[in-house]
C-alpha positions, 0 to 999 in steps of 0.5 A: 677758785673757779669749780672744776668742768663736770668729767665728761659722762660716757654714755654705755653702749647697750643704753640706746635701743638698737633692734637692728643690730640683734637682728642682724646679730642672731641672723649671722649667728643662724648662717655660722651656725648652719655652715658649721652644721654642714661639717657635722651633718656630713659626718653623720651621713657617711657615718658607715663610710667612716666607720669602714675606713677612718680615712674616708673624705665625703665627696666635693659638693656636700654643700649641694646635697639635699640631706645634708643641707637639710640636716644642716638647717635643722642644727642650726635651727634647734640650736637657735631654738634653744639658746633663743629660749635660754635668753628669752626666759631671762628677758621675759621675766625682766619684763614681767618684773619692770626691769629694764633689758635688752633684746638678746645678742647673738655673737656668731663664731665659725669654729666647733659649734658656729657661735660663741652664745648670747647675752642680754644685758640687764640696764636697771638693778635688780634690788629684789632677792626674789626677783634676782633668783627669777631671773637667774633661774629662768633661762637655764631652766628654759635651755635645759627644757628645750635641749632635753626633746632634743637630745633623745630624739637626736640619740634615737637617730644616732649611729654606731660605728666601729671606733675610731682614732681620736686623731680623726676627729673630736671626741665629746664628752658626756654630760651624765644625762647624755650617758643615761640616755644613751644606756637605753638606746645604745645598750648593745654597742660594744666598747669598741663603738663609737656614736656618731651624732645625729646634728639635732643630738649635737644641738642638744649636747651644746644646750647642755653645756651652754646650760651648765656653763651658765649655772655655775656660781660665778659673778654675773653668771646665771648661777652667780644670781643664784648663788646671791640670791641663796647664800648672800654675800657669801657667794664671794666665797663660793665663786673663788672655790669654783675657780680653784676647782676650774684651775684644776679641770684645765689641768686634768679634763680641759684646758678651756675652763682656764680661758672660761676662769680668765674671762670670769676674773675679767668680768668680776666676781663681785655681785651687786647688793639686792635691798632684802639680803636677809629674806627668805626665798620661800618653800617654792623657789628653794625647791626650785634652786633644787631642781636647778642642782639636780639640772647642773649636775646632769648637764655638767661636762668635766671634758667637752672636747676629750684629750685637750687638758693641759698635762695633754697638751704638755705631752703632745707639744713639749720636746 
């Protein structure tokens, strides 16, 4: 009997270097994300406009105006800052392990925030508990660094104005480090007041989320390496209680955490095995894994967009 033919062995896409094309990946994501910004920068601008009349349209040309365009390079620059910073501290700390990684992938999107985020992609297995909870650890705590100047700076600069009907445009939720915040510089604003976002607030507001989507303990998440490297092969366990909880904040905050859970499933929930299940972390980085709680806990947004859950959506389209 002849031996069968070897299968044909397909080569993974992220094997060969290709600088390029996260080159060209995180300039795109730079240009959506600054056209993007125009819409939120002119917001801010004629924030008093709209305050008095919710109708209120800017003028034709807002691409031309100085402020604007200044405004909108700023977001787009501080958001790019901060979502640089959360992939960097991962690859960084690749290469200080000797684990081999790509350069980061920016994927650009025109819609809400001007991207739909970045990733590396991790090429050798990591076999370390240790070196597993660095990693994960490393680039939400960067993100979250950066977007904290961030977003109380860009609160300073924020205005008030009379609120407005939802159907006149988003209303974000707040993540509870946002609500703390703005107790101190937005104290007199009545509840009849609406806070029109400075775009390096936003910028902020978006590492927020970008830093607690990244935490929770699911799969190849962030805080699914966490999760891994504290609780072992009981993270399994942890990650299909996260997605009933996603289930339910798709019925009753937003409809997204579905899509997000659906993308997890695709993904997978398995985590790989590391060689020293059983080890200890050490007194540093539990207390690290704690601060890394208390950072979830104050960037969490149960409602990014307000109004969009799905008993919401239920009333406004059933017949």
């Amino acid at each position: 009997m002849e031996p069968r033919p070897a299968r044909p062995t397909i080569a993974s896409f992220f094997a060969k270097s290709r600088a390029w094309l996260n080159g060209s990946l995180f300039v795109l994501t730079i240009v959506s994300a600054f056209v993007v910004g125009i819409n939120w920068s002119a917001s801010y601008k004629y924030a008093e406009d709209i305050g008095r009349d919710p109708r209120f349209v800017p003028p034709a040309g807002i691409f031309k105006d100085p402020q604007i365009v200044w405004l909108s390079l700023l977001y787009a620059a501080v958001l790019m800052i901060i979502l640089l910073g959360h992939e960097l501290g991962h690859y960084l700390t690749c290469r200080r392990y000797r684990i081999d990684a790509t350069l980061p992938y920016f994927i650009p999107m025109l819609g809400f925030i001007g991207t739909m985020g970045a990733f590396i992609k991790i090429k050798s297995p990591i076999t370390q508990k240790r070196q597993l909870f660095d990693v994960g650890v490393a680039g939400p705590l960067t993100s979250f660094l950066l977007a904290l100047p961030a977003l109380v700076y860009g609160l300073h600069l924020s205005k008030v104005i009379p609120n407005l009907p939802t159907s006149e445009g988003y209303l974000l939720g707040e993540p509870l480090l946002m609500k703390i915040i703005g107790a101190v510089f937005f104290k007199n604003a009545g509840a009849d007041s609406a806070i029109i976002l400075h775009p390096m607030a936003f910028a902020g507001w978006v590492g927020l989320l970008v830093t607690a989507l990244n935490l929770f303990p699911l799969g190849q998440l962030d805080g699914g390496h966490v999760s891994y490297a504290i609780f072992g092969s009981r993270s399994k366990t942890v990650a299909k209680i996260f997605l009933a909880i996603y289930l339910i904040m798709a019925i009753f905050f937003w409809f997204g955490w579905l899509v997000w859970a659906l993308l997890i499933l695709l993904l997978g929930l398995k985590h790989p095995r590391i060689l020293d299940e059983d080890s200890s972390l050490g007194p540093k980085r539990t207390i690290l894994s704690i601060l890394i709680l208390v950072i979830f806990i104050l960037s969490f947004i149960p409602d990014p967009i307000k109004g969009y859950n799905i008993i919401d959506l239920i009333k406004q389209y059933w017949p």
